[in-house]
C-alpha positions in Angstrom: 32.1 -4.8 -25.0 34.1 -6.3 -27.9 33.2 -5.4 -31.7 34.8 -7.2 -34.0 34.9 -8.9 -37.1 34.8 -12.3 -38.6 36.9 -12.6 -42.0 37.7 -15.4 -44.6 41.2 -16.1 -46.3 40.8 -13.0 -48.8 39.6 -10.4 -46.4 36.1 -10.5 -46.8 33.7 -10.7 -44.0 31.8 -13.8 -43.8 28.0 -14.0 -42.1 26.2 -16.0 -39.9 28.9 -17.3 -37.8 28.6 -18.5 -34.6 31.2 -16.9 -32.3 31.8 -17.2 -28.6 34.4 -15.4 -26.6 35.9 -16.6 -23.3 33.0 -19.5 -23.2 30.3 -17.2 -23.3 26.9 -17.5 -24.9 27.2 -17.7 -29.0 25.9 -14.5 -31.3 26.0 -14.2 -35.1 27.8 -12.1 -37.3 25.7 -10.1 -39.3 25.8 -9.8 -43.6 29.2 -8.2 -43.4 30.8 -10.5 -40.8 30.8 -8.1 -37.7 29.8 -8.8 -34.2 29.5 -7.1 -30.8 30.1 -9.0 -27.6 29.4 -7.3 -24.1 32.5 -8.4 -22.1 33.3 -7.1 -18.5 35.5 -4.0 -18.2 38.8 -4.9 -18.0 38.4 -8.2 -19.2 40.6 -9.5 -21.9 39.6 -12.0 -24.6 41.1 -15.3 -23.3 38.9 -17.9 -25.7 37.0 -17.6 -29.2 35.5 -20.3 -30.5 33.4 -20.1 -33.8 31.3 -22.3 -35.7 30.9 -22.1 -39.1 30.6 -25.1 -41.5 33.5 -25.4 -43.6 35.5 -23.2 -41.8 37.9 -23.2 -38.8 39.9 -20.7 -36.9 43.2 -19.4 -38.6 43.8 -16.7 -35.7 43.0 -14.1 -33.9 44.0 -10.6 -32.4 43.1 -9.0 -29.5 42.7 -5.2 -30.9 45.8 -3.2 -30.8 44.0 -0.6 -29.1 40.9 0.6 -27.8 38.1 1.5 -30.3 40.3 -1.2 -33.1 37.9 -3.7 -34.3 38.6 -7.6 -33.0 39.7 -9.3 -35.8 38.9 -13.2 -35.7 40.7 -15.0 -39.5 39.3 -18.0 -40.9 40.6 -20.4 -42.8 38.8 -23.6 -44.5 38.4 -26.5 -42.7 40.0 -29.6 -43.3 37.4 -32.2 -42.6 34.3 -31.7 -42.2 32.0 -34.6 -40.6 28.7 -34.8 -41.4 26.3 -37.4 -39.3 24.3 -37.8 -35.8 25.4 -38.1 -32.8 23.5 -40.8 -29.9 23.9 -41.6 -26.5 24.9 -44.4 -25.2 21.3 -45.6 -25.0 21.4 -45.4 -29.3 19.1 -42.0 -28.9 19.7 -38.7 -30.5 
């Protein structure tokens, strides 16, 4: 498994964002930002991918060794689109 940490541009851990390693399902960061993510033995962290409104990726670290948290660095986003997306039928 992975445990890591999601933080914003001064260091602080942000909650509730979506993160995704290697194109794997998505989990939430808890109220200080952290996360664990059950990865295969062996396995390195290829992919992350977070969601997060406002924010987008800044960069990321695979630990430096075992047991070191996974740090994932946001910064904030910039543009943010807001609207609904249809088909081509005109359907949400």
């Amino acid at each position: 498994s992975v445990t890591g940490m999601v933080l914003d541009a001064q260091s602080k851990g942000v909650a509730k964002v979506k993160v995704s390693i290697n194109g794997g399902n998505y989990i939430e960061t808890d109220a200080a930002g952290k996360f664990t993510f059950a990865l295969s033995k062996g396995k390195a962290v290829e992919n992350v991918q977070i969601v997060k409104r406002g924010f987008a990726i800044a960069s990321w670290a695979n630990p430096a060794k075992e047991g070191d948290l996974f740090k994932i660095l946001l910064k904030n986003a910039e543009y943010v689109l807001i609207g609904k997306v249809f088909d081509g039928e005109g359907e949400l």
